[in-house]
NURODO-296900 format. One line per 3 residues: number of its first residue (from 0); their letters; for each residue x, z, y of N, C-alpha, C. Coordinates in steps of 0.001 Angstrom, whole numbers, plus 500000, padded with zeros to 6 digits. Last residue first. Example, Ala and Ser with C-alpha at 12.3 -4.5 7.8 and 13.67 -1.06 7.14 Angstrom:
BEGIN
1) SA) 512850:507080:497750:513670:507140:498940:512900:507870:500030 | 513190:507800:494310:512300:507800:495500:513200:507800:496700;
//
This chain:
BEGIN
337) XXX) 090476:304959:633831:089891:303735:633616:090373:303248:634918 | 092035:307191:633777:092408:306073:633076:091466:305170:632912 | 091273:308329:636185:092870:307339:636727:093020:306882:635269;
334) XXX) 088184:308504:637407:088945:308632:636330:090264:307928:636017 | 088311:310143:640709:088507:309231:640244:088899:308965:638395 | 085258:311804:642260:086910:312065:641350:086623:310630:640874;
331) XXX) 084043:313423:644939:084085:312375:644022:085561:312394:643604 | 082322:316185:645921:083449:315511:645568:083828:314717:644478 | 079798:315936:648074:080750:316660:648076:082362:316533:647450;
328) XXX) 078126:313037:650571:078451:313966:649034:079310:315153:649308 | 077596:312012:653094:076828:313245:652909:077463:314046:651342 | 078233:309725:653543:079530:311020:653734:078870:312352:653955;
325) XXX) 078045:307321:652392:077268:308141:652200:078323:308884:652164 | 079578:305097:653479:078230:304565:653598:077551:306283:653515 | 082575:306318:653271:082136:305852:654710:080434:305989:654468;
322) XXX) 081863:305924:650159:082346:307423:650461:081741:307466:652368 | 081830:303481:650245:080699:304344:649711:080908:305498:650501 | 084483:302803:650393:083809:302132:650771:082100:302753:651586;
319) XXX) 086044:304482:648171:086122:304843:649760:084718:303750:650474 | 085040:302906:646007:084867:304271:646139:085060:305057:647695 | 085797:300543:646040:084614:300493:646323:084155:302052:646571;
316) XXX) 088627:300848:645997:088228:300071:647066:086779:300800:647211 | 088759:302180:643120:089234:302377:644127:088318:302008:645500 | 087971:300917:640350:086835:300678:641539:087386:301376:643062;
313) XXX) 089834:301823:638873:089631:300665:639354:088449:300214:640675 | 089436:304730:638308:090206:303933:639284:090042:303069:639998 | 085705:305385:637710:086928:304776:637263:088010:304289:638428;
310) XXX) 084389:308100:639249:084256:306601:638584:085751:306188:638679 | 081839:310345:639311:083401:309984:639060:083390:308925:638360 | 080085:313226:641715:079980:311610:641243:081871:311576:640628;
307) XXX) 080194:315016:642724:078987:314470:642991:079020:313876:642220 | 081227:318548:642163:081639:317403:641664:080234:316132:641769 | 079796:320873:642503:080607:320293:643713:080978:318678:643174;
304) XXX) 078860:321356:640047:078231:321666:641321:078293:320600:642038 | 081138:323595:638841:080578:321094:638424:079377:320749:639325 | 080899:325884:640019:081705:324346:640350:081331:322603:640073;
301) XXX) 079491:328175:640431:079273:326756:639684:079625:325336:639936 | 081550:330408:638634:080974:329587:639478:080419:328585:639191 | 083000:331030:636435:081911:331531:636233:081128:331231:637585;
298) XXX) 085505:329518:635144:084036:329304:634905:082522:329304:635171 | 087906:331081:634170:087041:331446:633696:085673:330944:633793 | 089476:328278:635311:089407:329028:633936:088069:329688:633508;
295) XXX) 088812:328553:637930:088748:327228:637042:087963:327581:635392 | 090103:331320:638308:088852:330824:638844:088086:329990:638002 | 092714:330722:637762:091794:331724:636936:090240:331535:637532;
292) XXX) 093548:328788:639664:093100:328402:638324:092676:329413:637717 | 093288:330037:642017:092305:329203:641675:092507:328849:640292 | 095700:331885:641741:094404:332217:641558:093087:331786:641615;
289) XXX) 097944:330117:641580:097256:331119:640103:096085:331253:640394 | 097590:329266:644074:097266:327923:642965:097076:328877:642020 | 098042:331191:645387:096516:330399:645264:096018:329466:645050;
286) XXX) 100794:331983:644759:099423:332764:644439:098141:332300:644632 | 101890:329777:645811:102172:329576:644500:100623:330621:643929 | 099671:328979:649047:101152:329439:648458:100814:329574:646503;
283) XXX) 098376:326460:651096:098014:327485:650178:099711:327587:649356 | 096924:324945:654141:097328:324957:652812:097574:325829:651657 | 096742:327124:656649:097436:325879:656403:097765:325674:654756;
280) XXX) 095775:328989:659344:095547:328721:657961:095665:327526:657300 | 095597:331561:661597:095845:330083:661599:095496:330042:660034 | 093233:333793:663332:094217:333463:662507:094504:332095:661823;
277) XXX) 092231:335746:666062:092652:334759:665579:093442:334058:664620 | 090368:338866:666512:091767:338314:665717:091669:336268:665365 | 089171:340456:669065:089158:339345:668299:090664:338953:668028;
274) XXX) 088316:342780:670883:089592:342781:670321:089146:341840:668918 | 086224:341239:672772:085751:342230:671165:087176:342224:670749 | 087084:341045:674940:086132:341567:674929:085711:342180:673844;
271) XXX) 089668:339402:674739:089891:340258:675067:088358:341215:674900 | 088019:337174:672890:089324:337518:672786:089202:339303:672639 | 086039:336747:674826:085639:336973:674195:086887:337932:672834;
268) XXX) 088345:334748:676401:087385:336237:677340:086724:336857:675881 | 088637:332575:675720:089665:333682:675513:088948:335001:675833 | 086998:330227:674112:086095:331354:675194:087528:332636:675227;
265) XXX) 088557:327118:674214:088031:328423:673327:087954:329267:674444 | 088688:323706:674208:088176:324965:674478:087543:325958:674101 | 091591:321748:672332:090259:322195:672717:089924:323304:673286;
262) XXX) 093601:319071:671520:093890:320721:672435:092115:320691:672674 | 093125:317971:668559:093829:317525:670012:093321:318805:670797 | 093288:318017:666114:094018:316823:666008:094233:316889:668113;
259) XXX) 092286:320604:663946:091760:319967:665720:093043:319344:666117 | 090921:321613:660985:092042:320968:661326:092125:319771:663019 | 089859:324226:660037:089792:322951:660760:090789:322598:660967;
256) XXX) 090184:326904:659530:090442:326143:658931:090760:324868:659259 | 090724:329486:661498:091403:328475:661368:091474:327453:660303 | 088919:332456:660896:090169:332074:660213:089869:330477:660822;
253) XXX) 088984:335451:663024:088512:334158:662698:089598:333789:662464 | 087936:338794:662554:088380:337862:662158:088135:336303:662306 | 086246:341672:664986:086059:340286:663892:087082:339443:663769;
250) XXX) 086150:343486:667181:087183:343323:665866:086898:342246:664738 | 082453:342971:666839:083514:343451:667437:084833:343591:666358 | 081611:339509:664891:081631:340959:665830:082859:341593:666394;
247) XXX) 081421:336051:666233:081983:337388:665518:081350:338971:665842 | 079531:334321:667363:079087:335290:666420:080129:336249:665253 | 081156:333310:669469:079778:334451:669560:079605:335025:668627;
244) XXX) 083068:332381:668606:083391:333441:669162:082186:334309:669417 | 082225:330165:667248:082673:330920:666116:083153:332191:667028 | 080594:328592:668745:079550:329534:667912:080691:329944:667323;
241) XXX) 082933:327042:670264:081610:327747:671116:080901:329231:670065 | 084003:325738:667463:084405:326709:668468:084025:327460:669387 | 081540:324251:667101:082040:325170:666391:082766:325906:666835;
238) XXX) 081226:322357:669052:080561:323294:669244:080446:324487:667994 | 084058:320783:668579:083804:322039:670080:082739:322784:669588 | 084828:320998:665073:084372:320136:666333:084211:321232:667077;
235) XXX) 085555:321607:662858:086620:321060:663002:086036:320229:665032 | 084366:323117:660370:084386:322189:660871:084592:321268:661703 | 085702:325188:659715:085574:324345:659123:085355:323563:659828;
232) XXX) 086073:328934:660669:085539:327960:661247:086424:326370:660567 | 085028:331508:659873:086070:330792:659096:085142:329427:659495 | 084720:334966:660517:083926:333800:660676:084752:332880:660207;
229) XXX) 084259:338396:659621:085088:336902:659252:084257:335940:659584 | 081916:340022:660523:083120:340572:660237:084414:339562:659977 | 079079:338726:662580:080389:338684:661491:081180:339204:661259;
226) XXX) 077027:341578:663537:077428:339944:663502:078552:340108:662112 | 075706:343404:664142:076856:344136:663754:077263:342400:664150 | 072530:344086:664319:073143:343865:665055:074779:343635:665097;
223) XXX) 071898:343773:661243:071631:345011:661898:072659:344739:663425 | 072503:341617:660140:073751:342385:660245:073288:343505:660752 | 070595:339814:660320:071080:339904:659203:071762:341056:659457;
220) XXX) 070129:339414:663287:069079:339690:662196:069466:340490:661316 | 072995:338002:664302:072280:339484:664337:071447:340051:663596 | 072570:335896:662635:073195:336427:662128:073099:338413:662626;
217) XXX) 070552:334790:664298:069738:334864:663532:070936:335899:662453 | 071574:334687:666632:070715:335568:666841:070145:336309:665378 | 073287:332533:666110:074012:333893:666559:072701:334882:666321;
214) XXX) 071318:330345:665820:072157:330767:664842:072632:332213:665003 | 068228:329849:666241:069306:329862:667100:070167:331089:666133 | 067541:326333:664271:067486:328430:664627:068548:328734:665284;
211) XXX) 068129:323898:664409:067169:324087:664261:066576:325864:664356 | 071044:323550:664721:070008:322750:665418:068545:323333:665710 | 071953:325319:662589:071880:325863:663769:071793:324859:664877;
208) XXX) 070787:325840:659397:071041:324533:660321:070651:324900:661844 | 072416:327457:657239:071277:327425:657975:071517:326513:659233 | 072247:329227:653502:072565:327880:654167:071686:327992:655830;
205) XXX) 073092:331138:650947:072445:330690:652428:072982:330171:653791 | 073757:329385:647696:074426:330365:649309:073070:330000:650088 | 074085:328803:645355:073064:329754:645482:074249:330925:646860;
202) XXX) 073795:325687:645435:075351:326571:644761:075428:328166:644917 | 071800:325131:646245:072307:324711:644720:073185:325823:644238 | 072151:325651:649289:071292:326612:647961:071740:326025:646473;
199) XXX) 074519:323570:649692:074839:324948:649566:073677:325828:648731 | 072976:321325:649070:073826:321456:648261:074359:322774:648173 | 071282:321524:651611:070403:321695:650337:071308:322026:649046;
196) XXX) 073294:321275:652876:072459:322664:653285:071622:322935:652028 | 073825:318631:652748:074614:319502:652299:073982:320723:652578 | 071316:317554:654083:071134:317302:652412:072125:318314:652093;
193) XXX) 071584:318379:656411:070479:318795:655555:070934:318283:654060 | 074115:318903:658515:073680:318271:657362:072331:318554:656543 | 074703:321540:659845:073678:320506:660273:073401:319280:659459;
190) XXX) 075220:324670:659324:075944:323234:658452:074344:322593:659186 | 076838:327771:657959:076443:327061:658787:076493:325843:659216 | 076214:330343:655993:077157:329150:656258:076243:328318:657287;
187) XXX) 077133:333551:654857:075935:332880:655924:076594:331468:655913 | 077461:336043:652696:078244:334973:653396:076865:334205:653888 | 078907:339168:652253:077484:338659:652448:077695:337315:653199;
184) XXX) 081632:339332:649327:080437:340012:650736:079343:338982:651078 | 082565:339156:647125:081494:340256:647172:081390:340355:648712 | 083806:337302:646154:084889:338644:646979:084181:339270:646732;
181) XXX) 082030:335367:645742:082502:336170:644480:083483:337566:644880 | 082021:334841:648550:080645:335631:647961:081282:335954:646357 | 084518:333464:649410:083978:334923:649809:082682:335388:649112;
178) XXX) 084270:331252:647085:085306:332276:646982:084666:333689:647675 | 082178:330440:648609:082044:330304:647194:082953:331461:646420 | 082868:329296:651143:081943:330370:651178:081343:330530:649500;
175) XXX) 084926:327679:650409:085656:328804:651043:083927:329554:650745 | 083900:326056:649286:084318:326202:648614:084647:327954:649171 | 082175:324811:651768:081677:325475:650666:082325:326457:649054;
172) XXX) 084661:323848:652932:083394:324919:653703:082971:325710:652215 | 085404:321980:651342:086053:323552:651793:084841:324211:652059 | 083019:320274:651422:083631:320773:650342:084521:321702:650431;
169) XXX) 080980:321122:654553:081260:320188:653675:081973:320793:651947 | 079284:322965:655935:079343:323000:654930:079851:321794:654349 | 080604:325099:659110:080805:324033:658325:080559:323631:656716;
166) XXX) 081330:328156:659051:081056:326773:660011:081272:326052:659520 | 080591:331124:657367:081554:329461:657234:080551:328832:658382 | 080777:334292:657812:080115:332994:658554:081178:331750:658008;
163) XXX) 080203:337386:656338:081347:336503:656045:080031:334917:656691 | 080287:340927:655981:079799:339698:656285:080413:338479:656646 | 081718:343146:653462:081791:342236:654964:080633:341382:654820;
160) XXX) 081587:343560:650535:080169:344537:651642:080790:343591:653155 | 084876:343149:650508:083672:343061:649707:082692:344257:650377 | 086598:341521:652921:086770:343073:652016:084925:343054:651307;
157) XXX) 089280:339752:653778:088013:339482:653622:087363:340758:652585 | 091685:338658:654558:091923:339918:654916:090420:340504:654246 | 092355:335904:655319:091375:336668:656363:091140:338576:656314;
154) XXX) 094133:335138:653101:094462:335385:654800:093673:336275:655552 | 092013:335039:651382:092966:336080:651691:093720:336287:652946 | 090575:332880:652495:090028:333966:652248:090910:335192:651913;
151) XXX) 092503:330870:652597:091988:331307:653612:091778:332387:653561 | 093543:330574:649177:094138:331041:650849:093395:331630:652297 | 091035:329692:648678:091568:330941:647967:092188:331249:648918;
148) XXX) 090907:327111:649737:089656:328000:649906:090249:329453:649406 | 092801:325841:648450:093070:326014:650548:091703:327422:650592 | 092342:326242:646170:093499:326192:646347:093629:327095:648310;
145) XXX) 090272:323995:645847:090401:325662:645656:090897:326651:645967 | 091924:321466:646353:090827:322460:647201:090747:323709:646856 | 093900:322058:643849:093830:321592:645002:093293:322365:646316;
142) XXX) 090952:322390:641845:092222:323397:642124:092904:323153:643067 | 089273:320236:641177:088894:320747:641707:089854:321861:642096 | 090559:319503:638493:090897:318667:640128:090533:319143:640795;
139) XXX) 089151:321249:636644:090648:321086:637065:091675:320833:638170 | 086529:320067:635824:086742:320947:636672:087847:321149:637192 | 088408:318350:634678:087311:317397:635429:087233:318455:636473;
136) XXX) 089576:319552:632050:090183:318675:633541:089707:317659:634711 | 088819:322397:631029:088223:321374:631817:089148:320810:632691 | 090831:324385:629574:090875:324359:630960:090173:322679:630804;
133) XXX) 091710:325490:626830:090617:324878:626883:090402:324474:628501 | 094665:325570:627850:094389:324368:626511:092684:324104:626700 | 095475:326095:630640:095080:326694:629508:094512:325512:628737;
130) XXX) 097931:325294:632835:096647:325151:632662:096363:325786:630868 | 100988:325085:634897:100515:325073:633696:098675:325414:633460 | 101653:323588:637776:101296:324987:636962:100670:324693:636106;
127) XXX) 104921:322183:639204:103975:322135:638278:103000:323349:638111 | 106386:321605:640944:105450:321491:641988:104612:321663:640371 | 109223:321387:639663:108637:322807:639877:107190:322823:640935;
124) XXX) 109322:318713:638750:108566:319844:637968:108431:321104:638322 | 108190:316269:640565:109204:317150:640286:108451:318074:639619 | 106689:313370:638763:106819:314370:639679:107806:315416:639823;
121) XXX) 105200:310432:637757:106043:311208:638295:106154:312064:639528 | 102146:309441:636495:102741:309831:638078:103342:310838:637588 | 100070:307000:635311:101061:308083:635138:101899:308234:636528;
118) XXX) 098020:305659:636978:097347:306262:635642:098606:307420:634993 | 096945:306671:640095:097652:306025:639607:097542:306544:637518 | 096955:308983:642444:095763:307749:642249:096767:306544:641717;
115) XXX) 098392:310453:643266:098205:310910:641657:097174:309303:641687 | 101633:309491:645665:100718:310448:645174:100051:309871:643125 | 104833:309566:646682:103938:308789:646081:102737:309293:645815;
112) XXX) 104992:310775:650251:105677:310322:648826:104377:310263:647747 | 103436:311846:651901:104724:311638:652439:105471:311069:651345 | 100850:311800:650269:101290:311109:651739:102095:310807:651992;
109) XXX) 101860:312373:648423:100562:311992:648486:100028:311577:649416 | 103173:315439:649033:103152:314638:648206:101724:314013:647937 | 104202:316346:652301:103161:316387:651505:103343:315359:650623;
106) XXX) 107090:318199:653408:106835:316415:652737:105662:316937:651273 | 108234:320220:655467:107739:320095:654925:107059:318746:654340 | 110069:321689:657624:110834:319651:656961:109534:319508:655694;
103) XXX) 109240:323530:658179:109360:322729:659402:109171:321223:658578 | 107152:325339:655804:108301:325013:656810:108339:323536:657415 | 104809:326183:654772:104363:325439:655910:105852:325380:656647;
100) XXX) 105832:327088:652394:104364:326511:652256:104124:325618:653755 | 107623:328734:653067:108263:327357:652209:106928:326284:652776 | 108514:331489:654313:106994:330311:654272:107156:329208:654060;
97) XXX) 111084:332229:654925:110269:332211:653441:109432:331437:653327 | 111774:331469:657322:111629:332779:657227:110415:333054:655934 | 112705:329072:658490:111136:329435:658134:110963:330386:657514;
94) XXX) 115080:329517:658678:114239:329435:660280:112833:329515:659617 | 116304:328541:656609:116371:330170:656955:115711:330353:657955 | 114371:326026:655528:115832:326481:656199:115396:327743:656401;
91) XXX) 112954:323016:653106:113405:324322:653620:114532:325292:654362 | 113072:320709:651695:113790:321217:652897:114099:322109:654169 | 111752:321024:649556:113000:321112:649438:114306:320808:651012;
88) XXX) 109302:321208:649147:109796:322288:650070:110915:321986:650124 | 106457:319503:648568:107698:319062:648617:108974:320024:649423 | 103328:320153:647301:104518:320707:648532:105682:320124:648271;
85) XXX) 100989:319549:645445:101480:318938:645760:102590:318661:647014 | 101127:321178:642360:100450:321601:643657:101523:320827:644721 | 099094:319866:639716:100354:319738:640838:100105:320468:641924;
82) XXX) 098320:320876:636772:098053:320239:637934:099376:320332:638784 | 098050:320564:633133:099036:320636:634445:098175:320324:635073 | 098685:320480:629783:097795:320634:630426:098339:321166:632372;
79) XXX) 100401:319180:627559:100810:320277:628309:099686:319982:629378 | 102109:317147:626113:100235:317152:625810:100126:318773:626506 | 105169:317958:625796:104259:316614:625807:102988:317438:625605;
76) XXX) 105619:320832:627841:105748:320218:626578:105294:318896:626412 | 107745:323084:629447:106747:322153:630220:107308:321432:628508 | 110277:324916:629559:108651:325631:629964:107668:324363:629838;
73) XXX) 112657:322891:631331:111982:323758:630387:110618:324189:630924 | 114555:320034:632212:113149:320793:632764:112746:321502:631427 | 115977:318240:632146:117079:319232:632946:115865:320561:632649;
70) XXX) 115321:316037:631036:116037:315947:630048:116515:317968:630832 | 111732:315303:631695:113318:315222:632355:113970:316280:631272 | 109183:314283:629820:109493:315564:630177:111166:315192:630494;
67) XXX) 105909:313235:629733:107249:312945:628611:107808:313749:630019 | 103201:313659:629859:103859:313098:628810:105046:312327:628895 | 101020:316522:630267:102887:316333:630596:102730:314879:629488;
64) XXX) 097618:315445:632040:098620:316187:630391:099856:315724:630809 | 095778:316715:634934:096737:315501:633725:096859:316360:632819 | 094384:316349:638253:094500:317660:636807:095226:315855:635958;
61) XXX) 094494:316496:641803:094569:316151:639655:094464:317130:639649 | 094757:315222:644745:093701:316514:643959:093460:316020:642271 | 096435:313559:645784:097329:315128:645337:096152:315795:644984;
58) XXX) 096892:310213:646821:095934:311396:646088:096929:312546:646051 | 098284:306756:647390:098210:308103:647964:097630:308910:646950 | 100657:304193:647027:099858:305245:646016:099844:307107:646910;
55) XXX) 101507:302290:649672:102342:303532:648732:100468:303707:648019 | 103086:299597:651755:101946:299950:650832:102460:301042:650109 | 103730:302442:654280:102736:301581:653698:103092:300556:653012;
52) XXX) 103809:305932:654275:104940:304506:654140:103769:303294:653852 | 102208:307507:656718:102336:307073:655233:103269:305808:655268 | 102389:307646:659737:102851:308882:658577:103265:308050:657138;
49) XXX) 101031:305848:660912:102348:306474:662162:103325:307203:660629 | 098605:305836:659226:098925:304932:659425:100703:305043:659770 | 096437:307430:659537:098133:308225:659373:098991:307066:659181;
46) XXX) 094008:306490:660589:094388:307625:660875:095766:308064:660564 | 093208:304839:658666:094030:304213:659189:095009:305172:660284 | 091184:304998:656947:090656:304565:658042:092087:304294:659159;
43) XXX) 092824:305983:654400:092080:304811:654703:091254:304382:655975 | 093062:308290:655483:094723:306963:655381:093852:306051:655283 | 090643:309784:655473:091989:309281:657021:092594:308830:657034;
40) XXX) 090625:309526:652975:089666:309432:654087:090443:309082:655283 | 092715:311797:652112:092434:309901:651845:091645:309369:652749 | 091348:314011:654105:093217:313566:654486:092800:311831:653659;
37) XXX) 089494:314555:652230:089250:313899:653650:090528:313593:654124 | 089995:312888:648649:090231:314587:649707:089483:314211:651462 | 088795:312711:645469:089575:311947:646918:089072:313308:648179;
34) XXX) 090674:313769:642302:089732:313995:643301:089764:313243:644843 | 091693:312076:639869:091955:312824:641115:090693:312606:641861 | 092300:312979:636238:091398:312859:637369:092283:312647:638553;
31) XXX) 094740:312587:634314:093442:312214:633932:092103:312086:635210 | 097967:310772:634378:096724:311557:635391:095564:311398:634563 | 100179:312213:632860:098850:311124:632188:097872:311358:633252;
28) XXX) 103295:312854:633706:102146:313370:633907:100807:312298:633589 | 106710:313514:633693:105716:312654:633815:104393:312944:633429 | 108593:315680:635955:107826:315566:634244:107125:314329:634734;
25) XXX) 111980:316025:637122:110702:315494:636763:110051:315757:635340 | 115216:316192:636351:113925:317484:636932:113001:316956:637254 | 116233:313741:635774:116509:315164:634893:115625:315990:635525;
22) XXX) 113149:311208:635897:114473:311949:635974:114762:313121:635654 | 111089:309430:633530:111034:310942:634449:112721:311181:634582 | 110593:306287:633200:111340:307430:632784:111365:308899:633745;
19) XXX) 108088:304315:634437:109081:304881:634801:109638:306390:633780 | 106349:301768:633144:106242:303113:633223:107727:303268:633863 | 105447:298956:635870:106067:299871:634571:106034:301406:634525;
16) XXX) 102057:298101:637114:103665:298740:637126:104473:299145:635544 | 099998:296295:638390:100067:296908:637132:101886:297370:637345 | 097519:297566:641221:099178:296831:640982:099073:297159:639151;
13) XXX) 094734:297184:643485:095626:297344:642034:096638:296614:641514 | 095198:298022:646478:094612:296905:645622:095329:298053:644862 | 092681:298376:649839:093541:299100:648058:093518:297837:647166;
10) XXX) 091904:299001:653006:092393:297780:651633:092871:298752:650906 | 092268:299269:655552:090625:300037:654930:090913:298932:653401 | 094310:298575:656447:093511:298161:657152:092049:298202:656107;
7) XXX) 096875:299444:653965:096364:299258:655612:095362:298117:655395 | 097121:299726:651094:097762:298673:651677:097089:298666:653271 | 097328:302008:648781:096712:301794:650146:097927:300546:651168;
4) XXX) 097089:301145:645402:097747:301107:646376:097301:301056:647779 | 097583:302268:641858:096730:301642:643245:097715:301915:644545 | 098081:300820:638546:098283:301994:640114:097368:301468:641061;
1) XX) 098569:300635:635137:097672:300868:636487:098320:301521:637317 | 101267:300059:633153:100353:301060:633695:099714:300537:634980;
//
């Protein structure tokens, strides 16, 4: 079998490996896709470098078929349609008070252990969820992400007729303002990219490049003075934090997507001024892996949308390469059997 391998310093090679037997609570799994995430993005630039064992097989955005199944594991068949949801909880303690999803000893699979950018990949089987026979496994990979976008939006509490601000249109961004407009409320996104601004009308959102209109004012417009009811800040820089306290409204929600790698400035005064809710948001629980795959399932977005481009494993290397040259796409998948 094919694998790949992040070997440091912006390198992948291809290894050929044996198959490995699935232990008594593993399934083995035919990767058919993985999607590359911005976390790959960051092992390949070297960013977790301190984290990932190096050389290891990173990814966690598949879809596969079961083929061949631990001797200990029910519910799960050969040619069994699966994604992973890729949490390693098993070191979970009574101090995390249930939230398996973000306890202390938590081990991302795909970082912290082997990942899917490989042609079969062992796994434990309760990181499994089953998939429907006609379930697209192109659309499929796309569950993962879906995944963090389904979470948020419940976190936030998000009530159909709200008004709803994403900061940020990359592939959450958009995903998250994809989920809140099927919620049913009125979603605004906000994104200095032009070509991704052009990708959000595709995906029939309004899109608006707050270089170019003065953004807060223009959400007043919209709201009859009211602003956001949820703002769900993405993108991950200061002057997103600046615009995600103005343009809440009073009692407004902000959800925490971003991920801010180092202590930044937030307007607390604004806090206390509109009784503003701050809320964190980290990955996603067993309910928003079901409920992205009924999503998947039924279809009725327009996901293959999001999907820019998918090329064969093998071209690994050249796929991050690109990815640096043009970090304008949305989401490239790998086919793990070519």
């Amino acid at each position: 079998m094919r694998a790949t391998l992040y070997t440091g310093n912006k390198t992948f090679s291809i290894v050929e490996r044996q198959m490995e037997k699935p232990r008594a609570d593993e399934v083995r799994i035919k990767v058919a896709y993985t999607g590359v995430c911005g976390t790959d993005v960051h092992i390949y630039h070297g960013m977790m470098d301190k984290r990932v064992p190096i050389p290891m097989t990173i990814g966690h955005e598949m879809s596969g078929t079961v083929d061949a199944v631990g001797e200990e594991v029910s519910g799960y068949a050969v040619g069994d349609k699966v994604v992973v949801r890729p949490l390693d909880d098993r070191g979970a303690q009574p101090s995390d008070k249930g939230f398996n999803h973000i306890c202390e000893n938590l081990k991302f699979i795909g970082i912290d252990s082997p990942g899917s950018m490989q042609q079969y990949w062992n796994v434990p089987a309760f990181t499994l969820h089953k998939l429907k026979g006609e379930t697209d496994l192109k659309l499929a990979a796309l569950i993962e992400p879906l995944s963090v976008a389904v979470h948020d939006v419940r976190l936030s509490g998000l009530k159909s007729g709200e008004t709803a601000v994403v900061i940020g249109g990359g592939p959450i961004g958009l995903l998250v303002a994809m989920v809140a407009k099927h919620a049913g409320a009125r979603v605004i996104v906000s994104e200095v990219n032009e070509k991704r601004i052009l990708k959000a009308k595709e995906l029939g959102l309004n899109a608006i490049n707050p270089t170019k209109v003065d953004f807060v004012e223009y959400v007043k417009e919209k709201t009859e003075g009211r602003r956001a009811d949820v703002v769900f800040e993405v993108a991950g820089v200061q002057p997103a934090l600046d615009m995600m306290t103005e343009v809440a409204g009073i009692r407004g929600r902000i959800l925490m997507v971003a991920i801010h790698g180092q202590k930044r400035e937030v307007d607390l005064f604004k806090f206390f001024w509109k009784e503003l809710k701050l809320i964190g948001a980290r990955v996603y629980e067993r309910e928003d892996y079901e409920r992205a795959i009924t999503l998947i399932t039924a279809n009725e977005l327009p996901f293959e949308n999001m999907i820019t481009d998918v090329q064969p494993l093998s071209n690994i290397q050249k796929v991050f390469e690109n990815i640096d040259q043009n970090p304008d796409g949305m989401k490239i998948l790998m086919d793990c059997q070519l």
